[in-house]
C-alpha positions as CSV (number, residue, x, y, z in Angstrom):
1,X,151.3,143.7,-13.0
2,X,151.4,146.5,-10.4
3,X,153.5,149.2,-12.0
4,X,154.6,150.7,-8.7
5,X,155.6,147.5,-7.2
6,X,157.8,146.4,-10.4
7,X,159.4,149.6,-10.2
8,X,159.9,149.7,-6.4
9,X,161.7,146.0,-6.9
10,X,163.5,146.8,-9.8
11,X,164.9,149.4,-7.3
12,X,166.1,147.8,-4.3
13,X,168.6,144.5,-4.0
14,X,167.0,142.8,-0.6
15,X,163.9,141.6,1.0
16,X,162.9,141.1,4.1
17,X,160.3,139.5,5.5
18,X,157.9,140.0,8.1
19,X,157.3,136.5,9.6
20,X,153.2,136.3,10.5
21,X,151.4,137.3,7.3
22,X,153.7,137.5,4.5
23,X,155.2,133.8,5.3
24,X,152.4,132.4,7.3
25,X,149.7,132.5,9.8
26,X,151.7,131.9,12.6
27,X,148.3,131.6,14.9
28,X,146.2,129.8,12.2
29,X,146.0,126.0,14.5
30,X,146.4,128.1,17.6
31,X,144.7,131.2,18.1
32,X,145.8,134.0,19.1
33,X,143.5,134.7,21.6
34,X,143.6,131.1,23.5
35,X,147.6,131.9,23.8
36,X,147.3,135.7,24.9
37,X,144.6,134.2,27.7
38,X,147.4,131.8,28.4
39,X,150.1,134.7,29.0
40,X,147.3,136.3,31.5
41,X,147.3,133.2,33.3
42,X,150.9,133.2,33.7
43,X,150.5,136.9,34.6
44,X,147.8,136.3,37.4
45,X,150.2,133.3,38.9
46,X,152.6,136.2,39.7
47,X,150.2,138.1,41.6
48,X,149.4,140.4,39.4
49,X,145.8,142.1,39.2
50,X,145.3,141.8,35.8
51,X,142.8,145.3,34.5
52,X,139.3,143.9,32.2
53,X,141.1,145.5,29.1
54,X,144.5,143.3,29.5
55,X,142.7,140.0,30.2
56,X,140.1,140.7,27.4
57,X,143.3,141.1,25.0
58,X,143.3,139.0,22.0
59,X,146.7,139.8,20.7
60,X,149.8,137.7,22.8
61,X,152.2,140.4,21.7
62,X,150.3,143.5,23.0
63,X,150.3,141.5,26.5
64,X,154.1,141.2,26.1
65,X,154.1,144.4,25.4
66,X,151.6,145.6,28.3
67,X,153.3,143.6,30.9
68,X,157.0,145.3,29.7
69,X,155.5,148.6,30.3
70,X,154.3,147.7,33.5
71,X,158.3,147.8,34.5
72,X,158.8,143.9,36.5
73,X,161.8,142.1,34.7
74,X,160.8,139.0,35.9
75,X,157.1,138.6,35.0
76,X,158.5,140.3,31.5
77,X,160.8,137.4,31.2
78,X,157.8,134.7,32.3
79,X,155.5,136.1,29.7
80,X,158.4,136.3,27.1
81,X,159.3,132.0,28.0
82,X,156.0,131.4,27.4
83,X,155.2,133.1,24.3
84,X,158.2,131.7,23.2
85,X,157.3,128.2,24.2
86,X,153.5,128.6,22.4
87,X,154.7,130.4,19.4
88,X,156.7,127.0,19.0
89,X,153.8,124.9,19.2
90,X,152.1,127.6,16.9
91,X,154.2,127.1,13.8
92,X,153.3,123.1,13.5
93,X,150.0,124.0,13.2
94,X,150.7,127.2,11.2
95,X,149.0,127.7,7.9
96,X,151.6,129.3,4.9
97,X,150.7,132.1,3.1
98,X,149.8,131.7,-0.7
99,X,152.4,132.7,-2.8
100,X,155.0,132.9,0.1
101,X,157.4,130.3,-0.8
102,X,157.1,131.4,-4.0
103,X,158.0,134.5,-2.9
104,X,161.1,133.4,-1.2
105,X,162.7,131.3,-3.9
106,X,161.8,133.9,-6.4
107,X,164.1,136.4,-4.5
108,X,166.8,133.9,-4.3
109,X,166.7,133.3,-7.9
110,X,166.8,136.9,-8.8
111,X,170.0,137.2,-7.0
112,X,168.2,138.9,-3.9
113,X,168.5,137.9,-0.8
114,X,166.2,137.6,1.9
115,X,165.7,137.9,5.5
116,X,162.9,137.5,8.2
117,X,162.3,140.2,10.8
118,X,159.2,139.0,13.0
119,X,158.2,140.5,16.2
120,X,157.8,136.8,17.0
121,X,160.4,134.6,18.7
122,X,163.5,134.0,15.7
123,X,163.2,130.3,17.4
124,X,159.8,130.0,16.2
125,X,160.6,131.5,12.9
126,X,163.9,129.7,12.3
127,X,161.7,126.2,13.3
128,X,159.0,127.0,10.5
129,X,161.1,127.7,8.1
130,X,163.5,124.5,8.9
131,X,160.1,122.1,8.3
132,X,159.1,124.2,5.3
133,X,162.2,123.6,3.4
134,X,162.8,127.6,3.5
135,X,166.3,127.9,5.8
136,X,168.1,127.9,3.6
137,X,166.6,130.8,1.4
138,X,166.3,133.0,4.7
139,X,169.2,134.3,6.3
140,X,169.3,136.1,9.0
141,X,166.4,135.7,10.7
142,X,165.8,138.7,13.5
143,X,163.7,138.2,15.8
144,X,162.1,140.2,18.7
145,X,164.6,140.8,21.6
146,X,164.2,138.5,24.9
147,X,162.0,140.2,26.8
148,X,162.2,143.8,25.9
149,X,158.9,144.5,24.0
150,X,159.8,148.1,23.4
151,X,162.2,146.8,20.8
152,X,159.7,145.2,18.9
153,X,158.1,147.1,15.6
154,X,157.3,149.5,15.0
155,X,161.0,150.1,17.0
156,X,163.4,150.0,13.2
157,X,166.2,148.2,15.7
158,X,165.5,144.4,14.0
159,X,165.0,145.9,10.9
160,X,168.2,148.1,10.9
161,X,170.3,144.9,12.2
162,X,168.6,142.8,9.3
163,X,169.9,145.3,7.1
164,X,173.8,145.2,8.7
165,X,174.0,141.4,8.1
166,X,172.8,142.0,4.4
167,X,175.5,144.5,3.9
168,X,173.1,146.6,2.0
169,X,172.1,150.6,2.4
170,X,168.6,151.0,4.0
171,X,167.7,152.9,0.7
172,X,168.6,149.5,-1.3
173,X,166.3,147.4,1.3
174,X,162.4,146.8,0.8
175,X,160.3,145.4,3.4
176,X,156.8,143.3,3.1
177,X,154.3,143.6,6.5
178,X,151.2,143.6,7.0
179,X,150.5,145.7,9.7
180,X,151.3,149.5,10.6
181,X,154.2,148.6,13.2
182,X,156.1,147.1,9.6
183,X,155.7,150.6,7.9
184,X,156.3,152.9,10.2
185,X,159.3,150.4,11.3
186,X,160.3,150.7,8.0
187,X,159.7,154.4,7.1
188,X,162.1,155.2,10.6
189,X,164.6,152.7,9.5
190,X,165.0,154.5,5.9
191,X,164.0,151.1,3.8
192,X,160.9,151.1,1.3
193,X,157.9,148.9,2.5
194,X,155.4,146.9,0.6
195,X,152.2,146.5,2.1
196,X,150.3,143.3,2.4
197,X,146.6,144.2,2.6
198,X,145.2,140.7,3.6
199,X,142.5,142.3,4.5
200,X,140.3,144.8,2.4
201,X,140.5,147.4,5.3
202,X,144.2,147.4,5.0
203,X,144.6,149.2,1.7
204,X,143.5,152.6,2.0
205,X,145.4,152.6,5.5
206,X,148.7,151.2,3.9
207,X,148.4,153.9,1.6
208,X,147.7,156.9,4.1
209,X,151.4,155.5,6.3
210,X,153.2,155.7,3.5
211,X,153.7,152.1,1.6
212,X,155.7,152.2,-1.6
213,X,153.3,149.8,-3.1
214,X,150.2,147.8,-1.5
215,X,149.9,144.9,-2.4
216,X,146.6,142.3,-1.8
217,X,148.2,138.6,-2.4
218,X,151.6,137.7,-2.1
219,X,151.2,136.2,-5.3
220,X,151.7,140.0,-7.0
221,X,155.1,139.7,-5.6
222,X,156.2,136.7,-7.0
223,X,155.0,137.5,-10.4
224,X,157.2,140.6,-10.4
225,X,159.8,138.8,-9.3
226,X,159.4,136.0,-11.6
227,X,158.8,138.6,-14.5
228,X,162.6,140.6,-13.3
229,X,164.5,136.7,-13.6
230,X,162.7,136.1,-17.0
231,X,163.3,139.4,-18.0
């Protein structure tokens, strides 16, 4: 088992969650790219003159995040309705990640509790877990604020607020991401952070921000966890 990371759990009394990666694939029966060339559809609609870079975007929630910047409440609040509305369809088709739900119910049966905090909609989250049998393990779920991208990680707002509703220090709070936006989230917000390297390039760069552990299948997790409740 991975000393650090039965250490680092042994250490802390909560979990949370990022949402897209650790639980799932959100995008796996709707790619990503199809729904951020959807959002520069609905962009284009409102009249605006979308730059080569933006409408060659693959990522839906670095166009959400683009079009906040560009300072227009209202096609903010378009792009944000309909990433909501395909982040809804995106979690029938979504594809769990090994070892999540393992992960989960592991948690709850070490007396741990867990929460979600997903730059994706909480409605999309919240719907997943309701058809995977997971709500009632998860509690609360945070997720990104209505159309104001700039409070999305790597911002620790929805990580702090997870935090508050656990009635936990930071300090006694660990966090599992897979991208750089959940550590640095983390690191500002004062909880630990586990790493989830799904892919090989992810290691070394987990390590250089600062992860408490890395960690390369979900499965490591739930072994620990499972070896703390036996234990």
């Amino acid at each position: 088992m991975n000393a650090d990371l039965g250490r680092l759990l042994g250490e802390v009394g909560a979990v949370l969650l990022d949402f897209d990666g650790p639980v799932c694939s959100i995008f796996a029966g709707y790619p990503a790219p199809l729904v951020a060339a959807e959002l520069v559809d609905v962009l284009r609609q409102h009249g605006v003159d979308v730059p080569p870079d933006l409408a060659s975007e693959p990522d839906p929630l670095e166009v959400l995040r683009r079009t906040g910047a560009a300072g227009d409440h209202g096609i903010t609040r378009a792009v944000e309705d309909a990433l909501c509305a395909a982040e809804r369809r995106a979690v029938e088709l979504a594809e769990p990640t090994p070892y999540g739900r393992e992960v989960i119910v592991a948690a709850q049966q070490a007396g741990m509790p867990v929460a979600a905090v997903s730059n994706n909609s909480a409605g999309a989250v919240a719907a997943y877990l309701a058809a995977h049998r997971l709500a009632g393990y998860v509690s609360p779920v945070i997720g990104r604020a209505y159309a104001d991208p700039d409070r999305m990680k790597p911002n620790p707002e929805p990580i702090l607020q997870a935090v508050r509703a656990l009635g936990r220090p930071p300090s006694q709070c660990v966090l599992v991401g897979d991208s750089l936006s959940d550590i640095d989230g983390a690191r500002a917000a004062g909880v630990r952070v586990i790493g989830y390297a799904n892919r090989p390039a992810k290691v070394e760069m987990f390590r250089a921000a600062g992860a408490d552990a890395v960690i390369t299948s979900m499965g490591e997790i739930a072994a620990a966890l499972i070896e703390r409740i036996s234990g």
